[in-house]
Structures are given as structure tokens and as C-alpha cells.
Backbone bond lengths (Angstrom), bond angles and torsions (degrees), N, CA, C in turn:
res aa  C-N    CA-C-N  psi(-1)  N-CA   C-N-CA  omega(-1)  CA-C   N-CA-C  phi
1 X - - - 1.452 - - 1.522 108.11 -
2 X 1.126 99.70 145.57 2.121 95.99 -165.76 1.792 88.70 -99.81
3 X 1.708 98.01 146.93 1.037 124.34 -168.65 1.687 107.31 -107.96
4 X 1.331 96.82 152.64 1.870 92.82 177.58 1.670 111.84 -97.15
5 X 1.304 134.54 179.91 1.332 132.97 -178.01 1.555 112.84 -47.93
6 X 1.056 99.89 -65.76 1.472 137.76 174.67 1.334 129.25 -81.96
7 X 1.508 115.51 61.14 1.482 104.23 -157.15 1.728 105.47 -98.36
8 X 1.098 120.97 22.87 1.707 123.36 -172.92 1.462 111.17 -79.51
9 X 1.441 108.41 -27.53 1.378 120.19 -179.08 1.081 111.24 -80.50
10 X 1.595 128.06 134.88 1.339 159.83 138.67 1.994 98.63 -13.92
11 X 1.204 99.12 -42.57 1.290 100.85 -159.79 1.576 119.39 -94.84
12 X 1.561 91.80 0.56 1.774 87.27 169.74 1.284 102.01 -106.87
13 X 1.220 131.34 20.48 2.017 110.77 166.19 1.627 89.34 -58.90
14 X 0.893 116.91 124.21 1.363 129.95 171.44 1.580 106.26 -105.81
15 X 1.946 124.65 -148.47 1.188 88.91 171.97 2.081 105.32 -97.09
16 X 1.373 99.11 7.19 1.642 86.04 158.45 1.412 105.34 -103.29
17 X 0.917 127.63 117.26 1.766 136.50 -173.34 1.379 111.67 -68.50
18 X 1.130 134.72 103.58 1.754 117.98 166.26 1.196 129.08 -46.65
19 X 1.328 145.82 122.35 1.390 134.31 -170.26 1.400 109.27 -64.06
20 X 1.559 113.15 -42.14 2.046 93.48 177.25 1.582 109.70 -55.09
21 X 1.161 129.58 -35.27 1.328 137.10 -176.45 1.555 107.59 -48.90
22 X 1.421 93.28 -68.49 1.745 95.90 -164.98 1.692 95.89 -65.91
23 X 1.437 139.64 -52.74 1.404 120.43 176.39 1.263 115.13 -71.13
24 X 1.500 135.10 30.97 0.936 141.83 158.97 1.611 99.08 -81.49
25 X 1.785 108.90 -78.91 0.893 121.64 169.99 1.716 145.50 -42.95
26 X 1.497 101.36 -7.83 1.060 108.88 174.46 1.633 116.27 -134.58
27 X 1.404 96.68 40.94 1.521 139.42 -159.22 2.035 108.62 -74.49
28 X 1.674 94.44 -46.34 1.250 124.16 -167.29 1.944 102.17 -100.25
29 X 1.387 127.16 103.05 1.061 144.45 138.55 1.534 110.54 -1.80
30 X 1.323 134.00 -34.96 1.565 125.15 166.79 1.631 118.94 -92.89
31 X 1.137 118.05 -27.13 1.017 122.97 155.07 1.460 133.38 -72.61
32 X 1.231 107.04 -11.14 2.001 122.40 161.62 1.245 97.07 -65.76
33 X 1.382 118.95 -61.72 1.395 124.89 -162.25 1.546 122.92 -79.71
34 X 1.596 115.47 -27.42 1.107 109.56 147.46 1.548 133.20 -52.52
35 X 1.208 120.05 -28.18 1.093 110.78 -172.36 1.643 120.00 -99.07
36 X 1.958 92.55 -13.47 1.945 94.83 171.88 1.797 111.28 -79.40
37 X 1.625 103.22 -24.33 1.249 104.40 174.26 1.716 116.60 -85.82
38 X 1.184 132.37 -31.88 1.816 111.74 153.74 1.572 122.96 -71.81
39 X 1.103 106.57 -13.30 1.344 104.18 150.31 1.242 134.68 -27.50
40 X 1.773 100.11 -64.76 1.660 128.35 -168.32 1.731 103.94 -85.01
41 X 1.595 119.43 -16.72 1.148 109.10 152.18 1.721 148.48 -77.09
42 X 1.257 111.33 -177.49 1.426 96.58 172.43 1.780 99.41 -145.80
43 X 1.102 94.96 146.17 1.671 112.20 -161.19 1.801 106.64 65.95
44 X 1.611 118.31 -131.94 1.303 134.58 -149.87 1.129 96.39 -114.11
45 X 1.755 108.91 130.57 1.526 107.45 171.99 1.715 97.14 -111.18
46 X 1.510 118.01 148.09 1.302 111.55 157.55 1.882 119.40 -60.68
47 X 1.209 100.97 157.98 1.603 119.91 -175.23 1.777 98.25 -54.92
48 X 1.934 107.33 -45.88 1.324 131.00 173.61 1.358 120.70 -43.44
49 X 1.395 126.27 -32.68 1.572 129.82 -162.01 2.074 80.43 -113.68
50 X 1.233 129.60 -28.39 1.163 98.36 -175.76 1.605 114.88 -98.25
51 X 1.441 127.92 7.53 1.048 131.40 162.27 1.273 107.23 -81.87
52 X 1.331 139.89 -33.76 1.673 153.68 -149.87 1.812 84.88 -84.51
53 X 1.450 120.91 -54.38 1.228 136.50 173.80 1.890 114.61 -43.18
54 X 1.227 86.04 -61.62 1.578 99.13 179.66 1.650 107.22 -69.18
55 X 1.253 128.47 -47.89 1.681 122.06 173.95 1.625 103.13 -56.28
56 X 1.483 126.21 -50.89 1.728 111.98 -176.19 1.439 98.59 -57.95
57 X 1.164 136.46 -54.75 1.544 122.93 -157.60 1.419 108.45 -69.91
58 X 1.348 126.16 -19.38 1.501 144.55 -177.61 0.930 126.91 -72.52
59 X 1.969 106.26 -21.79 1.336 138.11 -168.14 1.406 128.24 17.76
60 X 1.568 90.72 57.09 1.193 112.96 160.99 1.791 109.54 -141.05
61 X 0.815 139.24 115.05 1.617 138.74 -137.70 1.988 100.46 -155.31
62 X 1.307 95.54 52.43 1.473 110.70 172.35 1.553 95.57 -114.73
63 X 1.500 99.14 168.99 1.599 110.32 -177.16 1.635 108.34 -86.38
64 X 0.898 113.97 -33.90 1.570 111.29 -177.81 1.703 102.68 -74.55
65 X 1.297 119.73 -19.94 1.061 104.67 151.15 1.672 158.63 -89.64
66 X 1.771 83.46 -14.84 1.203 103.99 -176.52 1.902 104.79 -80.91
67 X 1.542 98.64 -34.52 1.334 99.70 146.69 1.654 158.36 -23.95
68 X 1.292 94.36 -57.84 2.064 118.19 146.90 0.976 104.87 -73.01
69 X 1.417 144.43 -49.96 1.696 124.66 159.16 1.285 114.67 -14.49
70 X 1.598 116.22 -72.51 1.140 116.80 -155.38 1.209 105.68 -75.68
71 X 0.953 131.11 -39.35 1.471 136.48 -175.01 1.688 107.11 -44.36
72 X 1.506 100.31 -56.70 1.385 131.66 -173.86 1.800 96.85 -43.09
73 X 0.945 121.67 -77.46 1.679 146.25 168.50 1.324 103.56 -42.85
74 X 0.909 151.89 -67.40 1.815 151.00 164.83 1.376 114.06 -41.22
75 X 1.390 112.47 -57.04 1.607 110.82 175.97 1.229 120.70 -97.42
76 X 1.313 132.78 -24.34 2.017 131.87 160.37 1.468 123.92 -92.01
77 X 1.270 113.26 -51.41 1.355 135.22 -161.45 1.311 107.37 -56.48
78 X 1.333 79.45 -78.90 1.867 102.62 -166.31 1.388 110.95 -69.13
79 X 1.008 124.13 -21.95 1.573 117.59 173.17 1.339 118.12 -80.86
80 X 1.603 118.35 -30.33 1.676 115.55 -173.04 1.575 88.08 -88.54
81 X 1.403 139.63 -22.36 1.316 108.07 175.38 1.601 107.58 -93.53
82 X 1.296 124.86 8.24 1.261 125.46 162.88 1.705 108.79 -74.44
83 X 1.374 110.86 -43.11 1.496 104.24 -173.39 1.944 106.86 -80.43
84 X 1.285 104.69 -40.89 1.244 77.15 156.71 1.841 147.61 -71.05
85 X 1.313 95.25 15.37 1.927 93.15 -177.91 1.399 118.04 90.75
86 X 1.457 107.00 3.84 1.754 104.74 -160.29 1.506 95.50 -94.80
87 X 1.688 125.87 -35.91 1.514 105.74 -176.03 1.562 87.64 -147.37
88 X 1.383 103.82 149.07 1.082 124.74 175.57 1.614 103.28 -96.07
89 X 1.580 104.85 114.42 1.846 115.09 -174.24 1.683 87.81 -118.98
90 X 1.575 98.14 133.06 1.215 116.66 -178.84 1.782 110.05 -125.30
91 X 1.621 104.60 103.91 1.698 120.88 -159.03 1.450 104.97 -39.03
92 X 1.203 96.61 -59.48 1.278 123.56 -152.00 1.962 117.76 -59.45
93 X 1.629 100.15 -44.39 1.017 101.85 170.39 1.368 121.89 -85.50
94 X 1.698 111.58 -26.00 1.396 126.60 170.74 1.824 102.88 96.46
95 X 1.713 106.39 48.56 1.813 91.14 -164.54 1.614 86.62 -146.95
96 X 1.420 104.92 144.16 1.477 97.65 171.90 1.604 99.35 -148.05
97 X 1.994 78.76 167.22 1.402 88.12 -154.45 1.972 97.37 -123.70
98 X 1.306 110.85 141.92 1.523 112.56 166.70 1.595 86.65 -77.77
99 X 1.968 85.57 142.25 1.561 100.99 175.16 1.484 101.76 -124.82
100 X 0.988 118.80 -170.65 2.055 110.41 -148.57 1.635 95.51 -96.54
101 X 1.448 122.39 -11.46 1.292 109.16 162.19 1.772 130.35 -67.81
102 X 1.552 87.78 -3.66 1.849 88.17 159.04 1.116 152.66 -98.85
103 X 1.858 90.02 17.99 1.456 110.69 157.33 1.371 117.86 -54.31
104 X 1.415 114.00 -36.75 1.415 116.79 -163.74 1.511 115.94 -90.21
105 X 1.703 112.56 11.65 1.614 110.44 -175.21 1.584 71.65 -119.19
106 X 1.168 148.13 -62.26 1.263 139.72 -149.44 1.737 108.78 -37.77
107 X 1.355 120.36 -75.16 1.350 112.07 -169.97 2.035 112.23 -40.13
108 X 1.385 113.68 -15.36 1.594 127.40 -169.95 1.556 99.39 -83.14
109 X 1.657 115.20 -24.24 1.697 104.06 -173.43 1.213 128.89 -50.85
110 X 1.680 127.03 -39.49 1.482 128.63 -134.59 1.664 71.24 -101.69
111 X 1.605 132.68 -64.50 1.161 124.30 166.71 1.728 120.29 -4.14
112 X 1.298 94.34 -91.13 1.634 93.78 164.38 1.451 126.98 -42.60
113 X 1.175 136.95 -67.02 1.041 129.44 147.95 1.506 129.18 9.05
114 X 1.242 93.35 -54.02 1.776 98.27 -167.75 1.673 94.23 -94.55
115 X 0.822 130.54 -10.64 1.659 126.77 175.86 1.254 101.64 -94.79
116 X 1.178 128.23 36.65 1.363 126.20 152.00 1.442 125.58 -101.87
């Protein structure tokens, strides 16, 4: 798979993705799971149902935690897979969406996954 100059950045999966990039990007355990769980949706999930998601699998499912979830997802998450093209997060309403360039990190998950 051809690589770009600069492939460390989040922001060059282009539509040929660099592999350090995308296991860069799919580096972080909430962002794996964000993206197998909008996957399994269709249209817009709130930020709310995918933190609620991320605390059961985390198995820890208290509010002060589900709390740093969100936080977590608003200020890290959701923005580096916003700059890379992978989900379209919309502030305002608080809902995001997988966009069709995450076909091309999906086959990279279980990979990642196991390098944890």
C-alpha cells in the first residue's frame, strides 16, 4: 500500500491511507470502539449513546465516569477522527456520524486491537 511523506499524521489518511497513520489513529481503545459501534448504526448517533456504549464495554458504567468519556470524545476522540475523514461530529447538535471513508480503517481494527 503506498505511503505518503509524512505518514504520522492522523491527517494524511487520504483516500490511500498510510498504515502508520491509520494505526496511529486507531492507536487509542475508544476510538476502536467508536468506530465498530457507528458502524453498527445507521444515520446519527448522539456523543451520549456512544459514551454510555464505551462505559459498558469499559465496565465501569458510573457517571463520573461516563463523564471523562465524554469529555474524552469531545476534546481527543472525536476531533482526530474528524480530521482524519473518518466521522463527521456535528458540535452543535452533539451527534456523529461514520462517513464512508471508514471503510478504509475498518479492515485495520482487529489488527489494532491485538496490539494492545
Amino acid at each position: 500500500m503506498p505511503t505518503k511523506a509524512d505518514d504520522r499524521k492522523p491527517e494524511s489518511v487520504d483516500t490511500e491511507p498510510a498504515v502508520s497513520a491509520v494505526f496511529e489513529l486507531l492507536s487509542h481503545h475508544r476510538r476502536r470502539i467508536s468506530i465498530q459501534y457507528l458502524a453498527t448504526q445507521t444515520g446519527t448517533t448522539s456523543v451520549s449513546d456512544l459514551a454510555d456504549q464505551i462505559a459498558l464495554l469499559e465496565g465501569e458504567h458510573t457517571h463520573e465516569h461516563y463523564e471523562r468519556i465524554c469529555t474524552s470524545l469531545v476534546h481527543n476522540h472525536l476531533p482526530k477522527l474528524t480530521d482524519a475523514g473518518i466521522v463527521e461530529y456535528d458540535q452543535e447538535r452533539e451527534v456523529v456520524d461514520l462517513r464512508d471513508r471508514a471503510t478504509d480503517v475498518l479492515p485495520y481494527l482487529d489488527l489494532a486491537a491485538s496490539a494492545d
